[in-house]
C-alpha positions as a Markdown table, in Angstrom:
| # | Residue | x | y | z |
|---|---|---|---|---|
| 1 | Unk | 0.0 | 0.0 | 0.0 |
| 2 | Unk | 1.2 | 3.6 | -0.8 |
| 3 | Unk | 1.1 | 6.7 | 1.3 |
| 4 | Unk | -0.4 | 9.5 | -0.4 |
| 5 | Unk | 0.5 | 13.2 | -0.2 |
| 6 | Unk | -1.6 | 16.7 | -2.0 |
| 7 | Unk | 1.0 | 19.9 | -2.8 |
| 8 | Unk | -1.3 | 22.9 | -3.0 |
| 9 | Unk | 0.4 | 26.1 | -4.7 |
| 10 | Unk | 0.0 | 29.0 | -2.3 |
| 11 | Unk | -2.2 | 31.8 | -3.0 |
| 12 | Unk | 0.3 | 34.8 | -4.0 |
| 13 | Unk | 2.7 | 32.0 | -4.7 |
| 14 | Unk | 4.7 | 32.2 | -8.2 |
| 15 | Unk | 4.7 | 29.0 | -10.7 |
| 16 | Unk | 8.0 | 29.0 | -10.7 |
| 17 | Unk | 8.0 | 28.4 | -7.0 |
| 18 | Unk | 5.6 | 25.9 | -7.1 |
| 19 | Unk | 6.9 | 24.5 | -9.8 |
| 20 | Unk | 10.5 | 24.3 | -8.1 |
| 21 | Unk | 8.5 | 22.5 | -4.9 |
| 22 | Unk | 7.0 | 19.8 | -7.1 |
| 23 | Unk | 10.3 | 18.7 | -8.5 |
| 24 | Unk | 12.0 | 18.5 | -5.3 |
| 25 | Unk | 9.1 | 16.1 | -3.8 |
| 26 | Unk | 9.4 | 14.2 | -7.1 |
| 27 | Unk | 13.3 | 14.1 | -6.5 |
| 28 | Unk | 12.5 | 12.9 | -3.1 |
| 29 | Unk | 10.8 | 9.6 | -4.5 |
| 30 | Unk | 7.1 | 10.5 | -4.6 |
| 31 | Unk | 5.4 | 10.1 | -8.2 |
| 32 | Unk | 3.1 | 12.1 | -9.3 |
| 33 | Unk | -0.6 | 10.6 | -9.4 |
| 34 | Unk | -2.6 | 13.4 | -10.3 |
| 35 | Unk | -3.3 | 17.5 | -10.5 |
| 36 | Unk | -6.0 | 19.6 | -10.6 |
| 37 | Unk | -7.0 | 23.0 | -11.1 |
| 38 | Unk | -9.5 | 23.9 | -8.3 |
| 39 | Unk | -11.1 | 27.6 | -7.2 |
| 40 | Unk | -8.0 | 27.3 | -4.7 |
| 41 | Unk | -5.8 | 26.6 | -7.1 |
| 42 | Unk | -3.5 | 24.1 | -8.3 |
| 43 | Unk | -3.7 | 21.0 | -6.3 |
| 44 | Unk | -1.1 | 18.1 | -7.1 |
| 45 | Unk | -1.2 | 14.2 | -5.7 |
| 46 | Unk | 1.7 | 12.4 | -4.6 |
| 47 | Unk | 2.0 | 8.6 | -4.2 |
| 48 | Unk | 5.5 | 6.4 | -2.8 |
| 49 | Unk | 5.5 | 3.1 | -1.9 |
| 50 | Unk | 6.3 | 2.4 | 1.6 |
């Protein structure tokens, strides 16, 4: 079973940021599942194995 993990880009935060924070996690061994745009914002699921 995997654990699962959302990344949410900040409200007055920059794509590049976010975009900077979503490699790292991936660098860090979590895959990318899924993303969505919301009313929030961008909302991106993680998934590693345990």
């Amino acid at each position: 079973m995997g654990r699962y993990m959302f990344l949410e880009k900040k409200t007055l935060e920059k794509m590049d940021t976010f975009e900077k924070r979503v490699n790292e996690t991936a660098s860090a061994g979590w895959r990318i599942v899924n993303f969505t745009e919301t009313h929030r914002g961008i909302t991106v699921l993680f998934e590693r194995e345990r």
